[in-house]
N, CA, C and O atoms as a GROMACS GRO file, in nm:
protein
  312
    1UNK      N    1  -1.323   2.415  18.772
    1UNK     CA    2  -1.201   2.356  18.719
    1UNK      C    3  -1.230   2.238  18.628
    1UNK      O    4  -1.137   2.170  18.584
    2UNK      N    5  -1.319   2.219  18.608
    2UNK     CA    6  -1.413   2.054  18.566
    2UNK      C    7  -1.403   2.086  18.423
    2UNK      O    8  -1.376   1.997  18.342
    3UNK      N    9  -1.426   2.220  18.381
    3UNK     CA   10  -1.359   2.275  18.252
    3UNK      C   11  -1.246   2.338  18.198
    3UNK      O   12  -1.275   2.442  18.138
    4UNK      N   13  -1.164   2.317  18.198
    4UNK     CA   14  -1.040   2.313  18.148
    4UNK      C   15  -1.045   2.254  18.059
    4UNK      O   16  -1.127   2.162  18.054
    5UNK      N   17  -0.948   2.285  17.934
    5UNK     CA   18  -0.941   2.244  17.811
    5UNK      C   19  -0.774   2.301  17.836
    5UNK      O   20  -0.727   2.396  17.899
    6UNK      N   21  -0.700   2.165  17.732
    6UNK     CA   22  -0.588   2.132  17.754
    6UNK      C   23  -0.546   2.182  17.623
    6UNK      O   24  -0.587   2.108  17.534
    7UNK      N   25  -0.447   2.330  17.559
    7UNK     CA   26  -0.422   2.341  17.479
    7UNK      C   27  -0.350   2.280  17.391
    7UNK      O   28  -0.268   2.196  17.429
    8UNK      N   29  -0.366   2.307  17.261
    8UNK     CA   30  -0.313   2.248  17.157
    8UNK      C   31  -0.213   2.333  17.091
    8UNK      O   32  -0.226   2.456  17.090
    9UNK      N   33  -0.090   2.260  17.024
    9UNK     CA   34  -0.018   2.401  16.996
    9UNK      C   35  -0.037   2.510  16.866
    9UNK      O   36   0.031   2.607  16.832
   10UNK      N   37  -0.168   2.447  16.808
   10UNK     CA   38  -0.267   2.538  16.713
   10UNK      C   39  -0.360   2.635  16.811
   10UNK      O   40  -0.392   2.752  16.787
   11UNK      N   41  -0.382   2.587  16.880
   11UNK     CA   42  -0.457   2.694  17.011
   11UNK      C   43  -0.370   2.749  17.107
   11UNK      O   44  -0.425   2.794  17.207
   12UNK      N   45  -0.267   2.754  17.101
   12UNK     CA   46  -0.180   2.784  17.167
   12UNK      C   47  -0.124   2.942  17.063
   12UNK      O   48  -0.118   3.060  17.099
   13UNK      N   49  -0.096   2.885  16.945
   13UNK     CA   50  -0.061   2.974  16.870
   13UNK      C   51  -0.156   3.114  16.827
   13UNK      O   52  -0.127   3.234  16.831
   14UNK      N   53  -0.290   3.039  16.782
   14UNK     CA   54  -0.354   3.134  16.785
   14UNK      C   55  -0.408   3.254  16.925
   14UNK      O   56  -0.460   3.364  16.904
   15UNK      N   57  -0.380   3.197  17.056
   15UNK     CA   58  -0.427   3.310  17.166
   15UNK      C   59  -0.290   3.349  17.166
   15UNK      O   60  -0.293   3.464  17.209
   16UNK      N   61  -0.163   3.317  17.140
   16UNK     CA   62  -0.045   3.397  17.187
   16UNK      C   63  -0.003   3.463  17.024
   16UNK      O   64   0.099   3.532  17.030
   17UNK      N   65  -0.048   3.455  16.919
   17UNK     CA   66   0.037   3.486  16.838
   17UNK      C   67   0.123   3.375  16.738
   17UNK      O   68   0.134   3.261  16.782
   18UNK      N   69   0.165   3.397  16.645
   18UNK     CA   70   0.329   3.335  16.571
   18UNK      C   71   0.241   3.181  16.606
   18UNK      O   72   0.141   3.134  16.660
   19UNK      N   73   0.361   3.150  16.533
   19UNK     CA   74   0.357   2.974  16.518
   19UNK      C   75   0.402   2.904  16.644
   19UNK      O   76   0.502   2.936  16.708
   20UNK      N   77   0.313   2.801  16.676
   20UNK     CA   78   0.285   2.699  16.800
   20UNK      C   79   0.449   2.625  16.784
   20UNK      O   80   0.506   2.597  16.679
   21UNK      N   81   0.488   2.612  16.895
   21UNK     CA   82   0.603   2.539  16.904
   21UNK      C   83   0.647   2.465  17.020
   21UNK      O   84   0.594   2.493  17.127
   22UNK      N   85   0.752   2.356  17.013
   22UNK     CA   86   0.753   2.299  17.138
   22UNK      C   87   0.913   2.292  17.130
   22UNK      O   88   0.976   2.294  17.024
   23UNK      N   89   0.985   2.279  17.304
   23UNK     CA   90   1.115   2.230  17.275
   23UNK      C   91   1.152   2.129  17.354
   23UNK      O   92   1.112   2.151  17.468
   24UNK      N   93   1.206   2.033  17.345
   24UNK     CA   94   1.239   1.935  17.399
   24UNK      C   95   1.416   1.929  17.512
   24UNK      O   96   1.533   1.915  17.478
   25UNK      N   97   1.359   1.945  17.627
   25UNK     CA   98   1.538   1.944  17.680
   25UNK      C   99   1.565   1.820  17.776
   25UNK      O  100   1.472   1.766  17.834
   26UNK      N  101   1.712   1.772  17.792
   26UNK     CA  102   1.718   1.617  17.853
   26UNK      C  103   1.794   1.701  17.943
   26UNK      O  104   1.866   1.791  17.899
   27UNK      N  105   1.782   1.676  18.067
   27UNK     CA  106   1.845   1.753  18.181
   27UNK      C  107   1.933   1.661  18.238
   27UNK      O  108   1.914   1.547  18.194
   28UNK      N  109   2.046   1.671  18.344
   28UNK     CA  110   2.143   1.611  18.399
   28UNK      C  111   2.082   1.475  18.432
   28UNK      O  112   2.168   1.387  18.430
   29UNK      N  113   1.978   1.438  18.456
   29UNK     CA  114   1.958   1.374  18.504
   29UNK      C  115   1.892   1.254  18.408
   29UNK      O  116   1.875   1.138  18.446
   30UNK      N  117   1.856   1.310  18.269
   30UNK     CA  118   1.798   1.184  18.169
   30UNK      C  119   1.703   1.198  18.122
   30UNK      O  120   1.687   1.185  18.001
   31UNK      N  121   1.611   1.229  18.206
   31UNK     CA  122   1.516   1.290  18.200
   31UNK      C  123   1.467   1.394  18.105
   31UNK      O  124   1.528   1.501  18.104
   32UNK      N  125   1.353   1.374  18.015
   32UNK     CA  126   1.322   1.504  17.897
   32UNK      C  127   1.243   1.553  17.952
   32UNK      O  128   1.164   1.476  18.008
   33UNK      N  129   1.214   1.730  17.972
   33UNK     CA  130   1.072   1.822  17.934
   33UNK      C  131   1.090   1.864  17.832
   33UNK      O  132   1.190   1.904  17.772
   34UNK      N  133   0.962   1.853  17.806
   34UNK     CA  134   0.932   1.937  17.666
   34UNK      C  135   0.781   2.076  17.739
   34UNK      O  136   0.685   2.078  17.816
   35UNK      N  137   0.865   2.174  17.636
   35UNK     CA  138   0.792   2.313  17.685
   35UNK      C  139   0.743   2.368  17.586
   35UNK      O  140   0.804   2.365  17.479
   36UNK      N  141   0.651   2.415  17.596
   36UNK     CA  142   0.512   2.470  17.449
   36UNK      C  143   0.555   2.596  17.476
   36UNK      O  144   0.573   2.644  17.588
   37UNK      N  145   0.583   2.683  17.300
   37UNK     CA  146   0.650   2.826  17.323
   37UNK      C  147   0.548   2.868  17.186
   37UNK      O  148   0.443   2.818  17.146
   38UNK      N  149   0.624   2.976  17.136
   38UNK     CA  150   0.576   3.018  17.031
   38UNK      C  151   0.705   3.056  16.945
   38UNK      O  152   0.805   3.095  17.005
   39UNK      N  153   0.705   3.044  16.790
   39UNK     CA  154   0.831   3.095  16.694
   39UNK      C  155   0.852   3.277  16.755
   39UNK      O  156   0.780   3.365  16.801
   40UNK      N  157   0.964   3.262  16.725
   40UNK     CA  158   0.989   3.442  16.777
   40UNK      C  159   1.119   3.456  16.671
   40UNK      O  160   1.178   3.358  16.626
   41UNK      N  161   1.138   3.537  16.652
   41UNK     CA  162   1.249   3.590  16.574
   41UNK      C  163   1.373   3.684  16.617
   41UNK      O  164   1.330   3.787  16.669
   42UNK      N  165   1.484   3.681  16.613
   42UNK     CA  166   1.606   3.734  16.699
   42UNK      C  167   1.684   3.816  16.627
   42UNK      O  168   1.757   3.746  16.558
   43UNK      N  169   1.709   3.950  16.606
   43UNK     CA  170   1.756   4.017  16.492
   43UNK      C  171   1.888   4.066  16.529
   43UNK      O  172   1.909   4.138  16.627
   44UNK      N  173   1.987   4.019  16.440
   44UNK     CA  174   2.127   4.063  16.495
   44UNK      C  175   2.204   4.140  16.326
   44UNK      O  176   2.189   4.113  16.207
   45UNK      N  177   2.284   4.240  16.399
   45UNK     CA  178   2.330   4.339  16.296
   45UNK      C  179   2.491   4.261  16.279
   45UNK      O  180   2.570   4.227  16.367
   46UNK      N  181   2.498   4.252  16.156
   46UNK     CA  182   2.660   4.168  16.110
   46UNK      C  183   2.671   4.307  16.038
   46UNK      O  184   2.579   4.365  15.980
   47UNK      N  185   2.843   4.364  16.057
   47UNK     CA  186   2.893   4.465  15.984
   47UNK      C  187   3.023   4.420  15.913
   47UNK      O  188   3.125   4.374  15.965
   48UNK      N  189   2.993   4.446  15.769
   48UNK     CA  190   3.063   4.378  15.643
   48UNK      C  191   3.152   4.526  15.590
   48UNK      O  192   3.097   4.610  15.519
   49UNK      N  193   3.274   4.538  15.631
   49UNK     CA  194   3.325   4.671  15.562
   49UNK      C  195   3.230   4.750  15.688
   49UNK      O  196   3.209   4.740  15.808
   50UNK      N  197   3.173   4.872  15.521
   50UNK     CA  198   3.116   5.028  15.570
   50UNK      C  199   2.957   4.939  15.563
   50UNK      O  200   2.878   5.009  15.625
   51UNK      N  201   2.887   4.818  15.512
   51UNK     CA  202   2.746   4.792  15.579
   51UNK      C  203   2.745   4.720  15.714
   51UNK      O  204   2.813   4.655  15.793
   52UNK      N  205   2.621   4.774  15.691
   52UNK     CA  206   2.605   4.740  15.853
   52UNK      C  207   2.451   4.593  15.784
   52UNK      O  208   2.356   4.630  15.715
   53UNK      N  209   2.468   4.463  15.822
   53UNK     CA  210   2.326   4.378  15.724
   53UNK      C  211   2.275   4.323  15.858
   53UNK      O  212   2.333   4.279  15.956
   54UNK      N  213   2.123   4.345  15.822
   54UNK     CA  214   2.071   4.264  15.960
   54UNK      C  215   2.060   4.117  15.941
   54UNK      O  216   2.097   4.082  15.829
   55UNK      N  217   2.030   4.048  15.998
   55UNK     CA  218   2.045   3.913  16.005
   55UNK      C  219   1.927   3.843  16.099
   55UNK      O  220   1.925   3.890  16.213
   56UNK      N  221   1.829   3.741  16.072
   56UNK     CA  222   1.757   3.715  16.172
   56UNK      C  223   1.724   3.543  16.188
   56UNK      O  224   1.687   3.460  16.105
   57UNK      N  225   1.748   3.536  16.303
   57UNK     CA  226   1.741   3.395  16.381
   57UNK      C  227   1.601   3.346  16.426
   57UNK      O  228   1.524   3.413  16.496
   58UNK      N  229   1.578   3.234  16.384
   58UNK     CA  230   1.414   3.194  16.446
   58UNK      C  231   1.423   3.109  16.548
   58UNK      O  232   1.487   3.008  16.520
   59UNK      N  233   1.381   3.114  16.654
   59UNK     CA  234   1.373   3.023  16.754
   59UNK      C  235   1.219   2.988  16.872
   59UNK      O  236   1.123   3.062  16.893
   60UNK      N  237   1.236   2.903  16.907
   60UNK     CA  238   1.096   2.863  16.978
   60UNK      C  239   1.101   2.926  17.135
   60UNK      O  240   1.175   2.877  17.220
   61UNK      N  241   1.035   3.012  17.153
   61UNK     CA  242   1.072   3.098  17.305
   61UNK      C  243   0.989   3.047  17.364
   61UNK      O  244   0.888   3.039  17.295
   62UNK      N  245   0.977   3.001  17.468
   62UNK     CA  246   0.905   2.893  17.616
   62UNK      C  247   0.954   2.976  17.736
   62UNK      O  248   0.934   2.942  17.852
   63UNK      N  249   1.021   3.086  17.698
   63UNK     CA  250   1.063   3.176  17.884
   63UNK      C  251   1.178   3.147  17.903
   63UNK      O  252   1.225   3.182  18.011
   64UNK      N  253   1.281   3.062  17.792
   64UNK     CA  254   1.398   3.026  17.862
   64UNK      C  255   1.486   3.139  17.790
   64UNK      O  256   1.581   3.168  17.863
   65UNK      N  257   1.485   3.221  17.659
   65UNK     CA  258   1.542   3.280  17.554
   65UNK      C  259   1.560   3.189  17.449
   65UNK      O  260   1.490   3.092  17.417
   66UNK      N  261   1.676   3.239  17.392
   66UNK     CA  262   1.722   3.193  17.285
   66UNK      C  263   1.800   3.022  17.362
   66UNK      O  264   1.842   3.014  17.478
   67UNK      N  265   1.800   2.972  17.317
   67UNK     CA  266   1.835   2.806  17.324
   67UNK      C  267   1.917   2.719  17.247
   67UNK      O  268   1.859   2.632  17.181
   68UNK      N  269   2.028   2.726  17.243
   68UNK     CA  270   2.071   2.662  17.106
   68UNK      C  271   2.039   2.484  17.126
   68UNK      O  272   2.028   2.402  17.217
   69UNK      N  273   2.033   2.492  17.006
   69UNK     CA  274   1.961   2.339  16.967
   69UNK      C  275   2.088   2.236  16.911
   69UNK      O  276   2.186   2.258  16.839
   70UNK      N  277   2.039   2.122  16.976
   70UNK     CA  278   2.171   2.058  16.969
   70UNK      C  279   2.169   1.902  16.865
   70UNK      O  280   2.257   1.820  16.840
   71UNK      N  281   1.985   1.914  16.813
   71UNK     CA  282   1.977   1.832  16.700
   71UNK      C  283   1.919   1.908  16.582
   71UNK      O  284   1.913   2.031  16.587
   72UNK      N  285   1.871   1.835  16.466
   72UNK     CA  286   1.809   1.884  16.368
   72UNK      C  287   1.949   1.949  16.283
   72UNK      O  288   1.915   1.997  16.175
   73UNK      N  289   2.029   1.954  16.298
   73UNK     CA  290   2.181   2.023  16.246
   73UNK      C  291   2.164   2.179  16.322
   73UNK      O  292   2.167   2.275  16.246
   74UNK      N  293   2.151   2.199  16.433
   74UNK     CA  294   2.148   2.323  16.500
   74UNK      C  295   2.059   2.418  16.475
   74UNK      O  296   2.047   2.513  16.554
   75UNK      N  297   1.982   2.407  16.363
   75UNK     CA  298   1.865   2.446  16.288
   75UNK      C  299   1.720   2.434  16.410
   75UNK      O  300   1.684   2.322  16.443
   76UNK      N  301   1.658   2.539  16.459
   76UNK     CA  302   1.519   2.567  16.501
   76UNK      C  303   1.411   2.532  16.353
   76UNK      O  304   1.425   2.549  16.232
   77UNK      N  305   1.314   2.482  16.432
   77UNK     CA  306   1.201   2.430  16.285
   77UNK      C  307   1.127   2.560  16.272
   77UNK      O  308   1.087   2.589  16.159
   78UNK      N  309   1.093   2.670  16.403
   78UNK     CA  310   1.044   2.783  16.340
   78UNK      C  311   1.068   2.852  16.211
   78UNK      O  312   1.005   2.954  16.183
   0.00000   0.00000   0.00000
């Protein structure tokens, strides 16, 4: 255990994939975690008339899903 190496979210990114990411949440209590995820992308179909247009959402996935973000103007940095 004496070796362990404490990832980085450039090493993080590269063994999982996509771009290194983190999210920050303040819970009932005041208190912040912040959780190391990776960018993921969320694809949703909007139908305009007779098209049908896909549409896609970027967000930082840590195991919780999709998360809406409540700074940055609601905007994910992925």
């Amino acid at each position: 255990m004496k070796n362990l190496k404490k990832l980085s979210r450039n090493d993080l990114g590269n063994i999982l994939g996509g771009q290194a990411c983190t999210l920050s949440i303040q819970g009932s209590n005041g208190q912040w975690v912040t959780r190391t995820g990776t960018c993921e992308k969320k694809m949703e179909l909007i139908h305009v008339g007779e098209l049908t247009i896909p549409t896609f959402t970027s967000y930082c996935e840590t195991g919780l899903g999709q998360v809406n973000v409540t700074s940055n103007g609601g905007r994910s940095r992925c």
